[in-house]
N, C-alpha and C positions, 0 to 999 in steps of 0.2 A: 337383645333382640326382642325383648318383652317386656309392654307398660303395664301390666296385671298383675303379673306374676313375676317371681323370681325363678331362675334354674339354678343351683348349683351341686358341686359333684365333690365326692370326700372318697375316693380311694373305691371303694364297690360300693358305698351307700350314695343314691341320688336325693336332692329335697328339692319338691315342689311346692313353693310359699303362696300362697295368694296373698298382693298384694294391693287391697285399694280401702287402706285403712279409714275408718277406724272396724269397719265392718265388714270390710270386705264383700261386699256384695258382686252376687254375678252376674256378668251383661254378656251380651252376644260374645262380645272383642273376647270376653275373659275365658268363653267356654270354648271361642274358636284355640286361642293361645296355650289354653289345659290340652287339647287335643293333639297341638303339634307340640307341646315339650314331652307327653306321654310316647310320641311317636319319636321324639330323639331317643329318649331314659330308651325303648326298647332295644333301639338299634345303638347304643352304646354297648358293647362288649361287656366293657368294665364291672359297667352295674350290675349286683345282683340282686339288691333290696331297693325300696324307695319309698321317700317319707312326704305326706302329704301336709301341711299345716298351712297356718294361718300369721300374716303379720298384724305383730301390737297383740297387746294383753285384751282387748275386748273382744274379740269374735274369730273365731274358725272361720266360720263363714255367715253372715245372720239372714242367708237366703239371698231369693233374685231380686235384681234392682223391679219393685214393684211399676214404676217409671215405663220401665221397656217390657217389662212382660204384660202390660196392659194395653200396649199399641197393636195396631191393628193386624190380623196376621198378615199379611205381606210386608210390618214393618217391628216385626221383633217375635209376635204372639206365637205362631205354631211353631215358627224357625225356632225359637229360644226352646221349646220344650222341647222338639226334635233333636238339638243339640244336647239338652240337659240328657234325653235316655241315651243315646249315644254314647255319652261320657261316661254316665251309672255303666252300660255295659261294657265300654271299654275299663274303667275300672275293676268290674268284676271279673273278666277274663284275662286280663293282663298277664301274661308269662311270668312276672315277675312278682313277688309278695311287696306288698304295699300297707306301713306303715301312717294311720291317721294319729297327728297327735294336736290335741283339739284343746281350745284354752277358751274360755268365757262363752259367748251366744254360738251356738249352732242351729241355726233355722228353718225352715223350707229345703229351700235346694242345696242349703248346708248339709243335712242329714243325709240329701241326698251320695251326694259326697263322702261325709264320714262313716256313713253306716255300710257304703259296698266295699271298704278298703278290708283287707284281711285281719290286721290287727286292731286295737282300734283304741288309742292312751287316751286318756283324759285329766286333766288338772280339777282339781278341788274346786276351781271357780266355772268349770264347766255347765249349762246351762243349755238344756235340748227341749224345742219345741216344734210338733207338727200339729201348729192350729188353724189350717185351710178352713176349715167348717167354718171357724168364726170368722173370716175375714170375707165366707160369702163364696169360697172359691175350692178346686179338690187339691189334694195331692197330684202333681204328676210324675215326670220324667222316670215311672215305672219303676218308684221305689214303694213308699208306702203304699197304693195300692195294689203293688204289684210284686214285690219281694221281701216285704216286712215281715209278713205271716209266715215263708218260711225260713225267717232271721230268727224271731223271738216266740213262733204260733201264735194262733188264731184269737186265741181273748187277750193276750197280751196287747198284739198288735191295734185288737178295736180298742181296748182302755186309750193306747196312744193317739189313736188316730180318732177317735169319737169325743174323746174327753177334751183333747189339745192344750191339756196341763204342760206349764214349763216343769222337768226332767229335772232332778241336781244329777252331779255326777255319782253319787252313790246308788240312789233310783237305778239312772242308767246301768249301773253295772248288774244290781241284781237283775233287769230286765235280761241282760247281755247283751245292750245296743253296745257296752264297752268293755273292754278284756279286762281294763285294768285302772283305779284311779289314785293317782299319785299327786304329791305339792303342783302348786304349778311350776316353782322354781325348779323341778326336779325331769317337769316333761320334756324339753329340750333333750336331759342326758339320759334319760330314761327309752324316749324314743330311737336314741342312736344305739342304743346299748339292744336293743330288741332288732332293730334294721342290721347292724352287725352280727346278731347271733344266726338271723334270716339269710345274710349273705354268705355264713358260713358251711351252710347247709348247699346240699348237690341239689345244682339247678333242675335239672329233669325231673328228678325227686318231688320237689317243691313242685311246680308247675303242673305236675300228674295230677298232686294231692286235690289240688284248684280245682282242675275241667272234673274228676272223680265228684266232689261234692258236689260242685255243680249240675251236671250231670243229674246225677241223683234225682234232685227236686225237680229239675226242669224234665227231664226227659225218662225218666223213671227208674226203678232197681237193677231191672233185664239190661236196660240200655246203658249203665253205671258198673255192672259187671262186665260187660263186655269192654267194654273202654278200661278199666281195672285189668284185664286180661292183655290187650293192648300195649300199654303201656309196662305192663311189667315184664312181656317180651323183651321191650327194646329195653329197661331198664338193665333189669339182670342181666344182659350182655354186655352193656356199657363197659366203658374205663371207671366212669365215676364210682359203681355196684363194685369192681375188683378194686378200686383203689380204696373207699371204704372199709369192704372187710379186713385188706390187708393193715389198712390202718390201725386198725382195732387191735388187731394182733401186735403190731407192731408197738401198739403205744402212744400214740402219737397223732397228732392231728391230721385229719385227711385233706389232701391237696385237688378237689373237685375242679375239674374244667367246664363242666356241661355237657359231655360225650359218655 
C-alpha cells in the first residue's frame, strides 16, 4: 500500500524502511505515508518496539527533496515543513520506543528523523550533516532549532548547527546524536536485538519513561513530577507492576501485556 516506504512486522518488532533509493530523500507523498504507517504500528496490538531505517547502503535519509521544498508554499513549501514538524513530533511522542538504525548520509530532514527516535544505531559509514546556513536556508521541521539544545546542550548544538561540518559516526556518538556505533554489516542485527530487548520491556513502563523526559524540558520539573506521580499511580496498580515483581521472584521472564 506504500511507494516510499516499506512496512513490515516480525513478531512484536515493526520496521519502517524508507524507500526511494539511493537517498532516500523526503517529499510530501513520503512524509504523508511515514504518518499513516506510524499510525498502523500504533494501532497494531502486536507491536511493541519499532525500527526506523533506510533502504541501500548510502543514506538513512540525505534530507528533503530540495526540488519540492523550494516550490511555492501552496505547492509543497510550508505544507512540507508543516508535515516534516508533525512527523518530528509524532515521533517523539509515540507510545511506542522507536529504534533509528542509520547507514551512510543522514541529512537535513534526515536528522530530523533520526535524532527524535529514542534509540539511535549507527553504522561505521554513518555520516551526519546540518548544513542549512550554507546552502542559504535554516533548519526547520522543529528539530535543530527547536529540540537539539535539549538533545546534546547549548554549544554542542550551535558547533552543529553554525559549523554544518559532516558528523562521522564516532563524532556523533560522543556528541550523543547516537547511543551506539557498530559495523554496518552488524546494524541490521544489532538494531533488532535493541527493538527486541525494547519490546520486552512493560509497555506503560516504557511509554511513562517517554512523556516523563519529555515533559521535563518541554514543560518543566513541577509539571514532570506531577505527571511522574500520575503515572506511577496507575502503574503500580497494574498487572504488568505485579506480574514483574512476581517474575523476579519467580525467576523467570515476565510476561507483560500493557495493563
Amino acid at each position: 500500500m506504500f511507494t516510499t516506504l516499506v512496512l513490515s512486522h516480525s513478531g512484536r518488532v515493526s520496521q519502517i524502511a524508507l524507500s526511494r533509493p539511493p537517498l532516500n530523500l523526503l517529499t510530501a507523498e513520503m512524509l504523508g505515508e511515514l504518518h499513516a504507517a506510524f499510525d498502523l504500528v500504533r494501532s497494531r496490538a502486536e507491536t511493541r518496539s519499532v525500527i526506523l531505517t533506510g533502504s541501500g547502503p548510502r543514506a538513512f535519509c540525505a534530507g528533503a527533496d530540495l526540488n519540492e521544498e523550494s516550490r511555492p508554499r501552496d505547492e509543497g513549501g510550508r505544507g512540507l515543513r508543516d508535515a516534516g514538524r508533525r512527523l518530528v513530533e509524532e515521533i517523539e511522542t509515540f507510545p511506542k520506543p522507536i529504534v533509528a538504525a542509520i547507514r551512510g548520509w543522514c541529512i537535513g530532514g534526515g536528522t530530523g528523523l533520526a535524532w527524535a527516535c529514542d534509540i539511535r544505531l549507527a553504522g561505521t559509514s554513518a555520516k551526519f550533516r546540518a548544513g542549512d546556513a550554507y546552502l542559504g536556508i535554516i533548519p526547520t521541521w522543529s528539530l535543530g532549532m527547536v529540540r537539539l539544545v535539549h538533545y546534546i546542550g547549548r554549544n554542542r548544538a550551535l558547533d552543529v548547527l553554525l559549523l554544518g561540518d559532516d558528523i562521522n559516526a564516532e563524532r556523533a556518538a560522543e556528541l550523543g546524536l547516537v547511543s551506539l556505533v557498530v559495523p554496518d554489516d552488524q546494524v541490521d542485527g544489532e538494531a533488532r536485538r535493541v527493538a527486541e530487548r525494547l519490546a520486552s520491556g512493560a509497555p506503560l513502563a516504557l511509554q511513562a519513561i517517554k512523556e516523563g523526559v519529555r515533559c521535563q524540558y518541554r514543560e518543566g520539573v513541577d509539571q514532570a513530577a506531577e505527571l511522574e506521580e500520575h503515572w506511577a499511580r496507575r502503574i503500580l496498580s497494574s498487572h504488568d507492576a505485579r506480574e514483574g515483581i512476581q517474575a523476579f521472584r519467580d525467576r523467570r521472564a515476565p510476561q507483560f501485556r500493557g495493563e
